[in-house]
MARPA-741442 format. One line per 2 residues: number of its first residue (from 1); their letters; for each residue x, y, z of N, C-alpha, C. Coordinates in steps of 0.02 Angstrom, whole numbers, plus 50000, padded with zeros to 5 digits. Layout:
<pts>
NUM> A> X Y Z X Y Z X Y Z  ...
</pts>
This chain:
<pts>
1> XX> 49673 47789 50398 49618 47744 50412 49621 47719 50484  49562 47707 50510 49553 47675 50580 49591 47621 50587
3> XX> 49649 47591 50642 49663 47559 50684 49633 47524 50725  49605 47444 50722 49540 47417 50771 49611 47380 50813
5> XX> 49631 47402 50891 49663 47392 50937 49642 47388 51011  49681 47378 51047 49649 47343 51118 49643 47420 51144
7> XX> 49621 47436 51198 49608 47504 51215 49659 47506 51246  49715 47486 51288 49776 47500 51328 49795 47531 51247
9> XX> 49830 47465 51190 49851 47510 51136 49844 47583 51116  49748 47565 51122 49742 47645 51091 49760 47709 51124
11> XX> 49752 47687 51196 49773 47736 51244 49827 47762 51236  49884 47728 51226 49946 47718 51250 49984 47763 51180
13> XX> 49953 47745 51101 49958 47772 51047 49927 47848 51053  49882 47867 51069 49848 47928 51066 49849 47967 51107
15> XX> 49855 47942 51165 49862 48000 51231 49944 48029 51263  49962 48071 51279 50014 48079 51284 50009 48142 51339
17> XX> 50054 48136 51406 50067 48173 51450 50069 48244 51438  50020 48298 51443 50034 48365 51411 49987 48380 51343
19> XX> 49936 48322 51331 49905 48340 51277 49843 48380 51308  49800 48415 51253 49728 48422 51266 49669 48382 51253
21> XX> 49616 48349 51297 49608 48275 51285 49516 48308 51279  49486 48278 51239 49419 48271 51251 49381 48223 51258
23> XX> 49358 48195 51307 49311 48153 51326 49233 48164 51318  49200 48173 51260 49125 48178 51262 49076 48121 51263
25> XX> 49025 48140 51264 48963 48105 51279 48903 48142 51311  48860 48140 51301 48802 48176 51339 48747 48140 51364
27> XX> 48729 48127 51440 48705 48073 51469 48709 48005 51458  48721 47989 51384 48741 47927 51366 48802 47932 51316
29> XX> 48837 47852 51322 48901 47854 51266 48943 47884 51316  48954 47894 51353 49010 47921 51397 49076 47891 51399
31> XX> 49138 47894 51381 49200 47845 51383 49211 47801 51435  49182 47801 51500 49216 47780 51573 49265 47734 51565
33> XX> 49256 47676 51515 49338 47620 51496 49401 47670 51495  49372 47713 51438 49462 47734 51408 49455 47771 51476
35> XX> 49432 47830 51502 49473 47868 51544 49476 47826 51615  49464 47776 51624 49520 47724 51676 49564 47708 51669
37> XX> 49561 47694 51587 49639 47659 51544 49669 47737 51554  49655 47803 51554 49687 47837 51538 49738 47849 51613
39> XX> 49707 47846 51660 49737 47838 51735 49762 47785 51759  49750 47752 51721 49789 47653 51760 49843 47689 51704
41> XX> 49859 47715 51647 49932 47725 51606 49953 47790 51645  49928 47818 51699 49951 47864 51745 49974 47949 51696
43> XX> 49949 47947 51639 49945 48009 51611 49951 48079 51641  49984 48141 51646 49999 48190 51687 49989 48260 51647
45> XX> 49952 48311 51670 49967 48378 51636 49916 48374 51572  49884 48341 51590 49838 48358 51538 49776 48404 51529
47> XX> 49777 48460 51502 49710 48502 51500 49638 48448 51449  49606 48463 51516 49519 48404 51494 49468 48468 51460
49> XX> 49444 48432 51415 49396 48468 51398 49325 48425 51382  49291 48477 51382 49204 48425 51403 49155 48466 51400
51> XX> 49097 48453 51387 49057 48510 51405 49029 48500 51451  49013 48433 51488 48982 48422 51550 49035 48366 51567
53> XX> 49067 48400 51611 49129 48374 51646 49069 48313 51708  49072 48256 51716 49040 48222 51774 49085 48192 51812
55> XX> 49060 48141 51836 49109 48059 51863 49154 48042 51827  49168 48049 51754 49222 48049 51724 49283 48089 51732
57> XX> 49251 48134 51748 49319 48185 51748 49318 48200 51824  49308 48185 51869 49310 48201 51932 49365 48110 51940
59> XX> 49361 48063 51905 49415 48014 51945 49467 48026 51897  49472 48066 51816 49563 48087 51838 49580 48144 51843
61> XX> 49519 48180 51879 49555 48253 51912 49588 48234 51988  49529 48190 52009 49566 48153 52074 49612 48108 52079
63> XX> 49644 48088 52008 49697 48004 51992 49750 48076 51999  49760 48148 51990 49810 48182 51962 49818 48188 51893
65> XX> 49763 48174 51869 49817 48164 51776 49794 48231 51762  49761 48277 51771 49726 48338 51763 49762 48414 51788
67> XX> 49797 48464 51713 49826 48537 51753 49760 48598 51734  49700 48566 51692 49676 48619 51673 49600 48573 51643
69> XX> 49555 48613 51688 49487 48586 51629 49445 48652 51598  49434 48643 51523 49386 48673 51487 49329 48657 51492
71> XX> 49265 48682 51503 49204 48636 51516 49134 48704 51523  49085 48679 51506 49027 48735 51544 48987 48712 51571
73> XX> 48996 48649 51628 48952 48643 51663 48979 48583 51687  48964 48570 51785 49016 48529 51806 48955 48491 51881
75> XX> 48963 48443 51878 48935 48382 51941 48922 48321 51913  48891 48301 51977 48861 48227 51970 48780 48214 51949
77> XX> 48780 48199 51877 48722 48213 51893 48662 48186 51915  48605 48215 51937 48560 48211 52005 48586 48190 52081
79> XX> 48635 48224 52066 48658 48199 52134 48689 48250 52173  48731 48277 52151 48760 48351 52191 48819 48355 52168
81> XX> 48879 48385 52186 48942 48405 52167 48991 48367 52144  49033 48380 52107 49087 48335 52101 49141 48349 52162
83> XX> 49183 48294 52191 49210 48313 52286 49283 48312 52246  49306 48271 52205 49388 48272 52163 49387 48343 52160
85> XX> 49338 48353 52099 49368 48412 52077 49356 48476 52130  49300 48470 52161 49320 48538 52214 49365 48534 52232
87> XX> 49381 48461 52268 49462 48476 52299 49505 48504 52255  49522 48470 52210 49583 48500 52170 49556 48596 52161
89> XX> 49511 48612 52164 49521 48694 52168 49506 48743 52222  49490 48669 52257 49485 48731 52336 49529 48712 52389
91> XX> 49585 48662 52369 49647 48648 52421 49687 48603 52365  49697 48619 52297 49751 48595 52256 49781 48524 52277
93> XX> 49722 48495 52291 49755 48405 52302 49703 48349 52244  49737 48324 52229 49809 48312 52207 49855 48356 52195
95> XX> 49851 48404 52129 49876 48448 52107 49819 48504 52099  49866 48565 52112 49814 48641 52070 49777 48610 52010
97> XX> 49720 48642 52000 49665 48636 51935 49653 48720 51919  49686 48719 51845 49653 48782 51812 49585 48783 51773
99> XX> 49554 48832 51798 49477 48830 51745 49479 48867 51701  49438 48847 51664 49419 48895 51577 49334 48858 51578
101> XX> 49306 48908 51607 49219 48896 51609 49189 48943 51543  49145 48896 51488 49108 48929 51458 49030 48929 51447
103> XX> 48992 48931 51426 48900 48930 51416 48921 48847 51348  48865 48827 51363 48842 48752 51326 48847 48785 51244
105> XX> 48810 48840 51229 48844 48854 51165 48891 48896 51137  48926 48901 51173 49004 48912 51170 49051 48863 51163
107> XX> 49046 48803 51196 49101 48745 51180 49075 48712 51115  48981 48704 51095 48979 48679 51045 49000 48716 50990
109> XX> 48997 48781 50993 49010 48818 50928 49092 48830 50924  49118 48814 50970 49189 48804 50968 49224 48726 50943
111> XX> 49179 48681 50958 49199 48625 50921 49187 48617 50854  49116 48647 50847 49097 48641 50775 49160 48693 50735
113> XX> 49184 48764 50766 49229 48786 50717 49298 48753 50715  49319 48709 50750 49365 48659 50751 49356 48608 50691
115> XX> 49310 48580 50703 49295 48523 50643 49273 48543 50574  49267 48620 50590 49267 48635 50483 49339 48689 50482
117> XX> 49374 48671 50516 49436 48702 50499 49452 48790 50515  49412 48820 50541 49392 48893 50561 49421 48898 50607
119> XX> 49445 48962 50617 49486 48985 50664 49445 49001 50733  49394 49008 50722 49324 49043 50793 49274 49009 50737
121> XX> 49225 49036 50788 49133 49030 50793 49127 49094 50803  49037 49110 50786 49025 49178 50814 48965 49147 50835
123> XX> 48954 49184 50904 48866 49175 50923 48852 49250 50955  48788 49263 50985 48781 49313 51018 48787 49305 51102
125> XX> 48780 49252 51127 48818 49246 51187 48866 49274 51220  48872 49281 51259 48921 49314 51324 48908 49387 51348
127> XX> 48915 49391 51297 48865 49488 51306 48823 49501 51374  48884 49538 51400 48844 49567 51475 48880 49502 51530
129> XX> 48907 49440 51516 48905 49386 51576 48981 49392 51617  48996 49361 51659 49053 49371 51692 49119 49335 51649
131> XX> 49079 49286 51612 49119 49239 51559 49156 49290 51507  49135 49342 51497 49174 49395 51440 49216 49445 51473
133> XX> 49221 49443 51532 49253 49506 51557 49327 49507 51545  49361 49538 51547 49445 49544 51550 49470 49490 51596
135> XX> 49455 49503 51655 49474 49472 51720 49448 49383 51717  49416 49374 51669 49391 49285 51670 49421 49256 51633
137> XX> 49431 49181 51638 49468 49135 51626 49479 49101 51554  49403 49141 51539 49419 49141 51450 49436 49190 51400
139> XX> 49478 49254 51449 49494 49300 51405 49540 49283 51344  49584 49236 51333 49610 49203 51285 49566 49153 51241
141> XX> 49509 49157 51251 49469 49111 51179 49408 49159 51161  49377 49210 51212 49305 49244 51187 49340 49321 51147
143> XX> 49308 49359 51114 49321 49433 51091 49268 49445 51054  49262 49502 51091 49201 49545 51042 49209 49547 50965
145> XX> 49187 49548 50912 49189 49556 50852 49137 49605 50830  49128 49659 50794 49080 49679 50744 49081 49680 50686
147> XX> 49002 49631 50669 48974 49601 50586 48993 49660 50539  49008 49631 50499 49058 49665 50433 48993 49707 50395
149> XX> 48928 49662 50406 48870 49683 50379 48828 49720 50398  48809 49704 50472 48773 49739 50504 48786 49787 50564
151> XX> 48834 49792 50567 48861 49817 50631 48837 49786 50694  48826 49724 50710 48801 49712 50764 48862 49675 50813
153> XX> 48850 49686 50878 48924 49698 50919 48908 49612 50943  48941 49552 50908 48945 49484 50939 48989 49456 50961
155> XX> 49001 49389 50986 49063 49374 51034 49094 49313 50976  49167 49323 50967 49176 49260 50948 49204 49223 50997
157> XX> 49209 49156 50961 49250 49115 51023 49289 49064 50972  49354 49045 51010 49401 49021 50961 49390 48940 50957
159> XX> 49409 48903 50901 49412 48840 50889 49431 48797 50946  49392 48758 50940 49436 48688 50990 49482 48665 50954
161> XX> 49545 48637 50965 49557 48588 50932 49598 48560 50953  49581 48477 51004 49601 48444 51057 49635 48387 51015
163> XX> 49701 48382 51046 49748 48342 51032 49729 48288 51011  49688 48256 51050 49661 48197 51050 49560 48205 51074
165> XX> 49516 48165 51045 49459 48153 51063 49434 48077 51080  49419 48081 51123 49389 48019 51159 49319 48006 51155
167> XX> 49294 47943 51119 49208 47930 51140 49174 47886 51133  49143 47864 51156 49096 47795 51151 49059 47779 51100
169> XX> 49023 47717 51065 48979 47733 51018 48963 47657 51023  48911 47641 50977 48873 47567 50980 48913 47534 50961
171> XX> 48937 47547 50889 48982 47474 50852 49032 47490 50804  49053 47486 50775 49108 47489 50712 49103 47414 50667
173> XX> 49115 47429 50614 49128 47375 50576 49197 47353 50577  49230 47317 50537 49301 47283 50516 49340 47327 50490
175> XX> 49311 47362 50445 49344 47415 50429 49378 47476 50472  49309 47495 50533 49334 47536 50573 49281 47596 50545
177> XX> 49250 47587 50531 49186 47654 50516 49158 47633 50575  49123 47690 50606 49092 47710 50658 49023 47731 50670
179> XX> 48989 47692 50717 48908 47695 50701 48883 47733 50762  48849 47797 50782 48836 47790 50844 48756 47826 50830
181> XX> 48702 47819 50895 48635 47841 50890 48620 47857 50958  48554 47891 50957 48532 47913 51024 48553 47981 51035
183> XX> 48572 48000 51082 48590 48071 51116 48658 48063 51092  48669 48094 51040 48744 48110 51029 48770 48168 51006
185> XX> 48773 48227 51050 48795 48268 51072 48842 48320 51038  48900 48332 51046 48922 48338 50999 49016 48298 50990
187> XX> 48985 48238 50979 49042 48181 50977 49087 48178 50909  49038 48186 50863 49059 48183 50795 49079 48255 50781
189> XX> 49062 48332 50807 49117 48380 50793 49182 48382 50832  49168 48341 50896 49235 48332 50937 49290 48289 50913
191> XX> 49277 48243 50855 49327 48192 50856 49333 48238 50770  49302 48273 50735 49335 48302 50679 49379 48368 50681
193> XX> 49382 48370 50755 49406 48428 50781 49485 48425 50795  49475 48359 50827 49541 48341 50830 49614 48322 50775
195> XX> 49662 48301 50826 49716 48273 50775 49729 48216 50786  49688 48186 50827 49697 48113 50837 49633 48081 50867
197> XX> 49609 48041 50881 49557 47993 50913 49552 47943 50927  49510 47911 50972 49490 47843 51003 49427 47827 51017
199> XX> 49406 47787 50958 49320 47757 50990 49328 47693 51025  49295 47694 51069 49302 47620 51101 49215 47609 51106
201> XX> 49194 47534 51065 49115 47519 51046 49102 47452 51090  49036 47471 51076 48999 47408 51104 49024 47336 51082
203> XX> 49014 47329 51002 49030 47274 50963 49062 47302 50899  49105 47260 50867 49117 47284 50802 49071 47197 50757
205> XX> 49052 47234 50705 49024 47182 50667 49058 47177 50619  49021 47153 50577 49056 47124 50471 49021 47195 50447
207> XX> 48951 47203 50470 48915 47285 50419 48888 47316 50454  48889 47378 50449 48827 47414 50477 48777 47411 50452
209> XX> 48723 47403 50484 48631 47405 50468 48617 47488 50476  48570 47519 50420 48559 47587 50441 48508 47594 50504
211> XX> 48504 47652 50525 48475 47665 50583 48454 47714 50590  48389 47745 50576 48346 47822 50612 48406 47863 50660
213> XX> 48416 47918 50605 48456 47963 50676 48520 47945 50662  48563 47896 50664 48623 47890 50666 48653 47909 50629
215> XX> 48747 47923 50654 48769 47964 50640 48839 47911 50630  48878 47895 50588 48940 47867 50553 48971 47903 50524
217> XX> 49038 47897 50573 49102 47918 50561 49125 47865 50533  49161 47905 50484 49198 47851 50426 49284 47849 50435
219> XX> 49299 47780 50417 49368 47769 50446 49414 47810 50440  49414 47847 50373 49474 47890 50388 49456 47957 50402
221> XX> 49408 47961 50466 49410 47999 50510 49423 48003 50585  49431 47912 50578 49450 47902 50670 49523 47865 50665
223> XX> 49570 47873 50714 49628 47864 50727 49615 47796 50742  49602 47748 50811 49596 47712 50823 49523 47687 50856
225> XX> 49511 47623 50843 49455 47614 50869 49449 47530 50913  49428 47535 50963 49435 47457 51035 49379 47452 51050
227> XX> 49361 47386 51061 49319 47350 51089 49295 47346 51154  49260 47400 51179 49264 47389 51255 49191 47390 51271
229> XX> 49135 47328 51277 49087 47311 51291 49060 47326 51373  49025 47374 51390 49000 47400 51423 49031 47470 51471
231> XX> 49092 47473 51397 49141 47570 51406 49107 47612 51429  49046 47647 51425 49003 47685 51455 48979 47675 51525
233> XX> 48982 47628 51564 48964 47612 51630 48996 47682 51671  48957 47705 51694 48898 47690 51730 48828 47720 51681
235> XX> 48855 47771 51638 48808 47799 51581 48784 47739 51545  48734 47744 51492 48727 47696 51456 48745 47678 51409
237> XX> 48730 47654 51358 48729 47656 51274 48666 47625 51234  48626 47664 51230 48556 47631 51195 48564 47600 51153
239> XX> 48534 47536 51171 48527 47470 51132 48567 47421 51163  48621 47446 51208 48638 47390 51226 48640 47403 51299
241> XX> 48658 47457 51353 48667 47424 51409 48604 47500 51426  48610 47490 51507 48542 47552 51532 48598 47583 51608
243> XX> 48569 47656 51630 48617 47696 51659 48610 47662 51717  48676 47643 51773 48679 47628 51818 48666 47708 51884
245> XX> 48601 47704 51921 48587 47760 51954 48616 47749 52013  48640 47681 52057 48661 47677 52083 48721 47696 52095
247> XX> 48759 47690 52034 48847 47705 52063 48843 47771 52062  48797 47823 52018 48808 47883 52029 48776 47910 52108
249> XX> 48745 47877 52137 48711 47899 52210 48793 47864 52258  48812 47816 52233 48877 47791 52297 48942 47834 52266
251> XX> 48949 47856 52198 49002 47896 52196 49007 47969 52247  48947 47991 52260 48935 48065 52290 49003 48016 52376
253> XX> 48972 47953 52402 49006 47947 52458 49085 47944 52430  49110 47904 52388 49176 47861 52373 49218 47939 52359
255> XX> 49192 47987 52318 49217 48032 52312 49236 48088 52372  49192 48082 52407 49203 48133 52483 49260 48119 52520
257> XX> 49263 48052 52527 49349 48069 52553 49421 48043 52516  49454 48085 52535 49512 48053 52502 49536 47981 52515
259> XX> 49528 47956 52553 49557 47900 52579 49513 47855 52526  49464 47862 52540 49401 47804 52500 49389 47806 52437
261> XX> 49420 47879 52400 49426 47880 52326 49495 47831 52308  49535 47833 52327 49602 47791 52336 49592 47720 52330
263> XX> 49545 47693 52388 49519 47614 52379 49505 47625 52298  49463 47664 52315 49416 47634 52244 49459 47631 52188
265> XX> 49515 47672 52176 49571 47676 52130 49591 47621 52096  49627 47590 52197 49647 47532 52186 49620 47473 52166
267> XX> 49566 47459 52190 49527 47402 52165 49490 47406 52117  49466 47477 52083 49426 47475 52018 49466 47489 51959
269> XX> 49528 47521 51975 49561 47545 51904 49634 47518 51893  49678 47512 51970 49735 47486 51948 49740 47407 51963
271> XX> 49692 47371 51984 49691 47315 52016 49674 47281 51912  49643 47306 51898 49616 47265 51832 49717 47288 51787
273> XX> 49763 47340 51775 49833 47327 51766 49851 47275 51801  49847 47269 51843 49889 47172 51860 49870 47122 51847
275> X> 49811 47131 51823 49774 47065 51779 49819 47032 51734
</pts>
């Protein structure tokens, strides 16, 4: 059953130097609390996985906590590149970054065969792309397969199944059941995918009210769950806060140099540890 703990706790319980970590969200619900907490606890060697790697994963590819990201699709978005993570793969600073690039339905159908217990997914994807070749970075998760039925020549691709999952959501109750709505992505196959988890919500209440669309995870499907009221910043969380466009237009500068990603380190992520 869910654990309702401070997010250093949950961090500190669930994440571990060397794990495989997933941070989802899709334009909204984004973690940004925990993965600060995850770099103010200075975490190392961890392969990230995501399907749209952003600003999240560009400050702890640039904190160092990062040897490897899984992902199919990578920037800031409306804005232009992520500058961490180029660095880390086009002059290995902090550290080298290994890639494992796949197509948007390839990581979902890889989480989804994670969270019903399956060894792979099959789609018809990859067929013909540079993503299936011998020589690419996912030759250890894609393989051709032919249907038992039809003979038709499809790709599978192997399970996720990340140590730990990370993700935002509106609220939780007392219990620790989990409420989330809006664009939610695929949050709820990522955290059944896993062997451990961390929601960190808007509010926890006494009940949940039902809600059009929403989607509740039930306690004894989440590891731990923290209170971190406005966790998604700079993304949003509908209903309660709206996307900050600004920090994503001043991250494109803070990120360009090293020196000025560093300030920002210090005063946005390890300055709140000495609190």
């Amino acid at each position: 059953m869910a654990e309702i703990v401070s997010l250093a706790d949950a961090i500190a319980a669930a994440v571990h130097d060397g794990d495989t970590v997933a941070m989802e969200g899709f334009t909204h619900l984004i973690p940004h609390a925990a993965g600060r907490e995850v770099i103010r606890q200075r975490r190392r060697e961890l392969t990230l996985v995501r399907m749209t790697p952003d600003v999240i994963y560009d400050q702890l590819i640039g904190a160092g906590c990062a040897r490897k990201l899984v992902f199919s699709w990578g920037g800031n978005p409306g804005v232009g590149s992520l500058h961490r993570f180029r660095d880390a793969v086009e002059h290995s600073w902090p550290v080298p970054l290994e890639l494992e690039e796949h197509s948007h339905a390839g990581m979902a159908n890889r989480y989804v065969a994670g969270a019903s217990g399956l060894p792979f997914a099959v789609l018809r994807g990859y067929s013909g792309t540079g993503l299936a070749s011998p020589a690419a970075s996912t030759r250890a998760s894609i393989a051709e397969i032919i249907c038992p039925f039809t003979g038709d020549r499809l790709t599978a691709v192997a399970a996720l199944r990340p140590d730990v999952t990370v993700i935002h959501a509106q609220r939780a109750d007392r219990a620790g059941n989990v409420q989330l709505w809006g664009i939610t992505g695929v949050q709820k196959e990522a955290v059944l995918a896993a062997a451990r988890s961390v929601v960190t919500v808007e509010e926890i209440v006494a009940e949940l009210d039902p809600r059009p669309g929403a989607i509740v995870l039930p306690a004894w499907a989440v590891g731990y769950v923290a209170l971190a009221p406005g966790g998604a910043h700079p993304s949003y969380a509908l209903d309660y806060t709206v996307r900050d466009n600004d920090f994503y237009v001043a991250w494109d500068a803070i990120s360009r140099d090293r020196a000025a990603f560093g300030r920002w380190l210090d005063r946005h992520v390890y300055a709140e540890q000495a609190r």
